[in-house]
ZADO-1210 file (C-alpha; in nm, 4 decimals, padded with zeros to 6 digits):
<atoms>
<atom x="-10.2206" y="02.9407" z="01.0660" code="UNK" pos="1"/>
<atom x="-09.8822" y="03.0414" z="01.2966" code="UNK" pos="2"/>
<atom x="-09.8857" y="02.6677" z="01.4083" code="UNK" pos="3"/>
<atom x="-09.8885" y="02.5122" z="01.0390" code="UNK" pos="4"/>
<atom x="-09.5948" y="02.7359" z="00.9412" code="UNK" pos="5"/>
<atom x="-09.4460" y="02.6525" z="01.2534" code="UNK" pos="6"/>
<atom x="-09.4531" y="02.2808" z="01.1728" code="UNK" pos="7"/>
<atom x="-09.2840" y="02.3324" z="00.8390" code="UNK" pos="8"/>
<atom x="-08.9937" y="02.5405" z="00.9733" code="UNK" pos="9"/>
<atom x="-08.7021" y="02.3675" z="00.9140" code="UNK" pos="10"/>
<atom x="-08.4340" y="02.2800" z="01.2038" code="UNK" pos="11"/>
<atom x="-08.1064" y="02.3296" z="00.9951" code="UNK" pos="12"/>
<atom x="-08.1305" y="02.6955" z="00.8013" code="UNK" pos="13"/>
<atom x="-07.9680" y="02.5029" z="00.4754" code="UNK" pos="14"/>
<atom x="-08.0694" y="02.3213" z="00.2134" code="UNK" pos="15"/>
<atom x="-07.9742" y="01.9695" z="00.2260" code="UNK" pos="16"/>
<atom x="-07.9533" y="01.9580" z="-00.1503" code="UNK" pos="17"/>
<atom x="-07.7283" y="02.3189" z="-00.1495" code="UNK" pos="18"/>
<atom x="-07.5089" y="02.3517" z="00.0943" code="UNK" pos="19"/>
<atom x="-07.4050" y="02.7673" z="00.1939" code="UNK" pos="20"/>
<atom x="-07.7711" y="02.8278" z="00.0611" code="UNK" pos="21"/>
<atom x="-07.9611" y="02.9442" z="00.3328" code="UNK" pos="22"/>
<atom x="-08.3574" y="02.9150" z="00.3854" code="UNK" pos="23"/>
<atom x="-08.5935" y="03.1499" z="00.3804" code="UNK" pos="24"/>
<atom x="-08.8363" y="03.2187" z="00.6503" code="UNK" pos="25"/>
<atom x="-09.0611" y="03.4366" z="00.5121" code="UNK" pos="26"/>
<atom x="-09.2550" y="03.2547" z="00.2204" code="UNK" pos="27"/>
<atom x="-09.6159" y="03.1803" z="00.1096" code="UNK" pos="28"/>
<atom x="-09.7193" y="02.8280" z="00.0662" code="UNK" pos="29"/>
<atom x="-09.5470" y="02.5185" z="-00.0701" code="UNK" pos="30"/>
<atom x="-09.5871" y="02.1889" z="-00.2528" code="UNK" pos="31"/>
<atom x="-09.4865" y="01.8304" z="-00.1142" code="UNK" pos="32"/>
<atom x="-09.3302" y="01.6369" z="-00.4344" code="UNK" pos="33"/>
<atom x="-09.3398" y="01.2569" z="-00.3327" code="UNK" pos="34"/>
<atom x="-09.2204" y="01.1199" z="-00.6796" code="UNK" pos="35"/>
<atom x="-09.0833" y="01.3588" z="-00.9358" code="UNK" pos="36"/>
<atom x="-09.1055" y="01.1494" z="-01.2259" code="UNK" pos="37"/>
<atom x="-09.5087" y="01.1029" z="-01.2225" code="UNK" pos="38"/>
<atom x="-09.5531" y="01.4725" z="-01.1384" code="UNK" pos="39"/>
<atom x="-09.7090" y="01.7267" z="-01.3142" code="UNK" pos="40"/>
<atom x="-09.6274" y="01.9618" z="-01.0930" code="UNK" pos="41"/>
<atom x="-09.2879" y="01.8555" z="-01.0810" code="UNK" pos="42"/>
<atom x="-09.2287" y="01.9165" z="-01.4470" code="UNK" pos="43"/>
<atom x="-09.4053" y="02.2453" z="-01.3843" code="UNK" pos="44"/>
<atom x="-09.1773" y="02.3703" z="-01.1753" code="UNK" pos="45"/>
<atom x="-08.8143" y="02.2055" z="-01.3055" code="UNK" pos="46"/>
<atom x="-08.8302" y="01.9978" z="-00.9714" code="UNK" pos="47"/>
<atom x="-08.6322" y="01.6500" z="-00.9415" code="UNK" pos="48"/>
<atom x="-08.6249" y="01.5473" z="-00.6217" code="UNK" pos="49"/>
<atom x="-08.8492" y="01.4543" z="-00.3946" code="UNK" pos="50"/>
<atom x="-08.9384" y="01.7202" z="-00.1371" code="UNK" pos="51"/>
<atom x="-09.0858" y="01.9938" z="00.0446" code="UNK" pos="52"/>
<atom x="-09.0308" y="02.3245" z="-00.2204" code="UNK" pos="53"/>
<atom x="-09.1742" y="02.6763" z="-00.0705" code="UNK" pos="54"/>
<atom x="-09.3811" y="02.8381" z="-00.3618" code="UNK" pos="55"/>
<atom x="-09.3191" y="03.2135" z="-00.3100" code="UNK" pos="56"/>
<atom x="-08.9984" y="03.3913" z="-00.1091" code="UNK" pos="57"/>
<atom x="-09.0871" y="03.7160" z="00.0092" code="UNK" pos="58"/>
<atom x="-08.7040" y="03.8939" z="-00.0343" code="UNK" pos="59"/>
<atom x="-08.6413" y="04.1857" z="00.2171" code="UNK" pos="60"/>
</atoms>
């Protein structure tokens, strides 16, 4: 499991879609969006852009 959350660790600490928001490493699981418009998920979750979204942030 350490090597699948180490493969989705990002390189830049910031989201490319919010700049000064900073990333979380401590989260849960995630879902992988490919096209926002046909998604159920998407809609689900107010997501509209295609992307990797982490599903639960653990705050400390």
């Amino acid at each position: 499991m350490k090597d699948d959350i180490e493969r989705v660790k990002p390189t830049n600490p910031e989201c490319p879609f919010c700049p000064g928001a900073h990333l979380s490493s401590d989260w849960q699981g995630y879902v992988v969006v490919l096209n926002p418009e046909r998604s159920e998920i998407s809609s689900i979750l107010n997501i509209e852009r295609a992307g990797n979204y982490a599903l639960k942030v653990n705050v400390r």
